[in-house]
C-alpha positions as MATLAB code, in Angstrom:
seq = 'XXXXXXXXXXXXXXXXXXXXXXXXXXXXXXXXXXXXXXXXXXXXXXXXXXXXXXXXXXXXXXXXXXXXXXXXXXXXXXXXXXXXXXXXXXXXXXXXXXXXXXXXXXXXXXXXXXXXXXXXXXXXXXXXXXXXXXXXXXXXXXXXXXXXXXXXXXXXXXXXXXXXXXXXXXXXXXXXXXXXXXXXXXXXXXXXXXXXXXXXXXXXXXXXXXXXXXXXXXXXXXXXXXXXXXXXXXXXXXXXXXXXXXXXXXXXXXXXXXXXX';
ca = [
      62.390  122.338   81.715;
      62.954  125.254   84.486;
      63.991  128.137   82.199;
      66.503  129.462   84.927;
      68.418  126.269   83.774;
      68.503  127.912   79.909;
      71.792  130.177   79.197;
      70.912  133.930   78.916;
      72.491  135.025   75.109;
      74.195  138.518   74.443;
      71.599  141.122   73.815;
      73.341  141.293   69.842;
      71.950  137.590   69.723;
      67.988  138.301   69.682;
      66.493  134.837   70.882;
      64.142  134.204   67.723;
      62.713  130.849   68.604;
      61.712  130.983   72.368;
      59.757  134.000   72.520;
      56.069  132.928   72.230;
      56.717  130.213   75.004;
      58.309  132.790   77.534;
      55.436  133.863   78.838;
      53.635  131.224   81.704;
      53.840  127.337   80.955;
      54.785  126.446   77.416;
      51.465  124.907   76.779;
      49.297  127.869   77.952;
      48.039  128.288   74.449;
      46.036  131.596   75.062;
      49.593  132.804   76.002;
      51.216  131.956   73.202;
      48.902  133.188   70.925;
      48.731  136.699   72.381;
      52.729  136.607   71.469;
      52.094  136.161   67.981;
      52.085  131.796   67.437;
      49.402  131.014   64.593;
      49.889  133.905   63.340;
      51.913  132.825   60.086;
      49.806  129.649   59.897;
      46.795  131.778   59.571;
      48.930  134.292   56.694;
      49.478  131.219   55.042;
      46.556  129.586   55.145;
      44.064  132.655   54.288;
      47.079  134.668   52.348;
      49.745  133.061   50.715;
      48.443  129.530   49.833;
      51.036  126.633   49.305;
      52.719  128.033   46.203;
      53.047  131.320   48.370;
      54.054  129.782   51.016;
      57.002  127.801   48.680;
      58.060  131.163   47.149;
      58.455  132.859   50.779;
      60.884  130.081   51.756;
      62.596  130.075   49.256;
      63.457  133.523   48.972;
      64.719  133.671   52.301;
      67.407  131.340   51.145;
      67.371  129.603   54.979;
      69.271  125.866   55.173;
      67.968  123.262   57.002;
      70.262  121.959   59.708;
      71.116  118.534   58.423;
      74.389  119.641   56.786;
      73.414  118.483   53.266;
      73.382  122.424   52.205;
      70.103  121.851   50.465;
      68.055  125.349   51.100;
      64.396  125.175   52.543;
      62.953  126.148   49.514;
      64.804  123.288   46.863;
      63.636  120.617   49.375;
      60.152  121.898   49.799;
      59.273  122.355   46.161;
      60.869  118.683   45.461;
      58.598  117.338   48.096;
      55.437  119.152   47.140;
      55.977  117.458   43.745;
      57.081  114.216   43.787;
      54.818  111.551   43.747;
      51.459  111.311   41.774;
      48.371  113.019   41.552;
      46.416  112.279   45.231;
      49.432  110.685   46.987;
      49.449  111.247   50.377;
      52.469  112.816   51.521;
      54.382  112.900   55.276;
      55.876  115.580   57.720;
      58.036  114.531   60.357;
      59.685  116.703   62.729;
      63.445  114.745   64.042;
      63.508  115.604   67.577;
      65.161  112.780   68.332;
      68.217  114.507   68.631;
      70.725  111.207   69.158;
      73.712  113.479   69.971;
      75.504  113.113   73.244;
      74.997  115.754   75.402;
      73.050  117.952   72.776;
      69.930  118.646   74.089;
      68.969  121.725   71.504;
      65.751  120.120   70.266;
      64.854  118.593   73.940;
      64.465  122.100   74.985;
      62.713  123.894   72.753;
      59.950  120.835   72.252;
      59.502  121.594   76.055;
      59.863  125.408   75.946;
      57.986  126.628   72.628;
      56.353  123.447   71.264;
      53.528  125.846   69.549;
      56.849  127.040   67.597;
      57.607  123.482   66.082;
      53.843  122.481   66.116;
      53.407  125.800   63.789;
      56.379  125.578   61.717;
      55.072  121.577   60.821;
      52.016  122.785   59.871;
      53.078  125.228   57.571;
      55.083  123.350   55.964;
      52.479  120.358   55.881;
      50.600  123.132   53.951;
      53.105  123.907   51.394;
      53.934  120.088   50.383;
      50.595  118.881   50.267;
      50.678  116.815   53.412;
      47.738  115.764   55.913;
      49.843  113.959   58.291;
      53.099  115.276   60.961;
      54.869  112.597   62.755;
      57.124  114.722   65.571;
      59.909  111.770   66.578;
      60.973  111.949   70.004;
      63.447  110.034   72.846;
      61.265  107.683   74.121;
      62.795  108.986   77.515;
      62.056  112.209   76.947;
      59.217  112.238   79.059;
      58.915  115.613   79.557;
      58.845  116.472   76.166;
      56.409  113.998   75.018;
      53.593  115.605   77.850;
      54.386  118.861   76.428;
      53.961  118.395   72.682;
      51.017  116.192   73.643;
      49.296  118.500   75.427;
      49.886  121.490   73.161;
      48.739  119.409   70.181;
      45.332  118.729   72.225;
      45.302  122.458   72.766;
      46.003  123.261   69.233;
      43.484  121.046   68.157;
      40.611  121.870   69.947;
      40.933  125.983   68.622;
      41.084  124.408   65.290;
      44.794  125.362   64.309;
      45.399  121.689   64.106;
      43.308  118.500   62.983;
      40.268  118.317   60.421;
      39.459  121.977   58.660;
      42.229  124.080   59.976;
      41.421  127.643   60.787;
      37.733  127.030   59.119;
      39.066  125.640   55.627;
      38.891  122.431   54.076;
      42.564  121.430   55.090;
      43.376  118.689   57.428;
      47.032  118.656   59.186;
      46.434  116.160   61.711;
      49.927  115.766   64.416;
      51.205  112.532   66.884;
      54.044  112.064   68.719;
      56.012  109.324   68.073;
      58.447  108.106   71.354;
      61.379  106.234   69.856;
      63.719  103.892   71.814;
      67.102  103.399   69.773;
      71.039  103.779   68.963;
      72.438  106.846   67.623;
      71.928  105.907   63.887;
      68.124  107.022   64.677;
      69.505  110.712   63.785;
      70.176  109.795   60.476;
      66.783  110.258   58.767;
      66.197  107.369   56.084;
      67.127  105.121   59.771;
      64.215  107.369   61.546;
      61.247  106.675   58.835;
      62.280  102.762   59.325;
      61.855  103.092   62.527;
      58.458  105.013   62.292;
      57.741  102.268   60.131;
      57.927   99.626   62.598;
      60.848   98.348   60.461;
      65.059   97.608   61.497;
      66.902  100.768   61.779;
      69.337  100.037   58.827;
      70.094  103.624   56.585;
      69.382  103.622   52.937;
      71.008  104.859   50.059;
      69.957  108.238   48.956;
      69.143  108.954   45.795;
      65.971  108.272   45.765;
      65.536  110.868   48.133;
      63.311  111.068   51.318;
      61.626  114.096   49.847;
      60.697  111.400   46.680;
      60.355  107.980   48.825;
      60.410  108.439   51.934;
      57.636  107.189   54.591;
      55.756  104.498   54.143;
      57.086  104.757   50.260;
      55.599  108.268   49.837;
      57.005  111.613   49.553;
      58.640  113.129   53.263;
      59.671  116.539   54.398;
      62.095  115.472   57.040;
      63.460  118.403   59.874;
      64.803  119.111   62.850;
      62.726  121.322   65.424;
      65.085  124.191   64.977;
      64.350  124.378   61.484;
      60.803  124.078   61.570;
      60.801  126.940   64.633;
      62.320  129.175   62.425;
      59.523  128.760   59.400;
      56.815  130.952   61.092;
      59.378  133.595   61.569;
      60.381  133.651   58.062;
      56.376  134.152   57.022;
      55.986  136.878   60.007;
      58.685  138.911   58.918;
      60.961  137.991   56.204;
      64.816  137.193   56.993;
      65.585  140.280   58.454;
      65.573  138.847   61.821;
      68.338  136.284   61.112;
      70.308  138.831   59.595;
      71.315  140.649   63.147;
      75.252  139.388   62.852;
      75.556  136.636   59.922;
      76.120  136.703   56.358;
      75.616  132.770   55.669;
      71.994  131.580   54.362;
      71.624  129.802   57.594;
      71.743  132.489   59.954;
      71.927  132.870   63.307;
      68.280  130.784   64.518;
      69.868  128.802   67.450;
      67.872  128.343   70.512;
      69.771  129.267   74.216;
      71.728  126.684   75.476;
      71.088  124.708   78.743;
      73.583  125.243   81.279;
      75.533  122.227   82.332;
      74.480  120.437   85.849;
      77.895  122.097   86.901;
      76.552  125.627   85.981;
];
């Protein structure tokens, strides 16, 4: 996406989620890392370890984006443990966005996918999971070469794959291109559909974070939430805190302009 076509925000609205991908083509991974991405996978990988990582979340008190008004930190901690002892457990990132005219999630997969890619991981980490699904438009072409290319980038300086960052943890990352109705958005209708399986929503309880894919515990979140995760392990909350009171605080991406801009 041509950043020119991205809405410039008031300078009392600090873009939070954009920043490391500013800076040459969103993939340039050298870039990106100069601007600070990895770092909070690294702090909690070599620092804070998963129960560190779950006690950081949840102190910031951040809601996911889903509307259910579950914080971060409830779901993560009911994810990291349900199931039993050596189940595998799923992250999948919901960028397939099935909103008309919302394209939030298209841009920052194409602007800052180290952001998302990061933010998985951590939270991969935390719940005990080896395994992020990141569900896209199957016509969003553009965003499918960028999150495939960054993961290949990612990969080979060992942030993702087998032994991230030299340990013994594996947090290995696909895209998935999805063709489908607007129901895809809802989530239990996304893990059918990563399933191979009719897009027909479930009734929740039991929970995704419980049952989800492939019968096993799933963290399930939207780009934007997972772009906010490293900087909540960077630097606490205090960067959401620049004009709102409410838990969920103010970690929006720019808007695109309209075609009529």
């Amino acid at each position: 996406m041509n950043r020119d076509a991205i809405l410039t925000a008031p300078a009392r609205f600090p873009r939070l989620l954009l920043p490391a991908g500013e800076a040459g083509p969103a993939t340039d991974l050298s870039a990106a890392v100069e601007a600070g991405a990895f770092a909070a996978l690294r702090k909690a990988v070599e620092e804070l370890q998963p129960q560190g990582v779950l006690a950081a979340v949840a102190e910031s008190g951040m809601l996911g984006r889903g509307g259910s008004g579950l914080t971060l930190g409830d779901k993560w901690r009911a994810c990291a443990r349900a199931g039993a002892a050596g189940d595998a457990h799923y992250v999948v990132v919901n960028g397939y966005q099935s909103d008309p005219a919302v394209q939030t999630d298209r841009v920052l997969l194409e602007t800052n996918p180290f952001a998302v890619l990061e933010g998985a991981a951590i939270a991969a980490f935390a719940v005990g999971a080896a395994e992020v699904l990141v569900a896209v438009r199957v016509e969003a072409a553009d965003a499918i070469r960028t999150l495939e290319t960054a993961i290949e980038a990612a990969e080979k300086a060992g942030y993702l794959g087998e032994g991230i960052l030299g340990s013994t943890v594996d947090i290995r990352v696909s895209v998935s291109p999805l063709q489908g109705s607007y129901m895809l958005g809802e989530e239990t209708v996304l893990l059918k559909a990563l399933e191979g399986k009719r897009g027909q929503p479930e009734q929740q309880p039991p929970y995704t974070t419980e049952r989800g894919l492939f019968g096993k515990p799933t963290l399930v979140h939207g780009p934007q939430t997972l772009a906010a995760v490293p900087v909540i392990l960077n630097g606490g909350m205090d960067g959401f805190e620049c004009w709102s009171s409410s838990p969920a605080r103010c970690y929006d991406p720019a808007s695109p302009k309209s075609p009529s801009a």
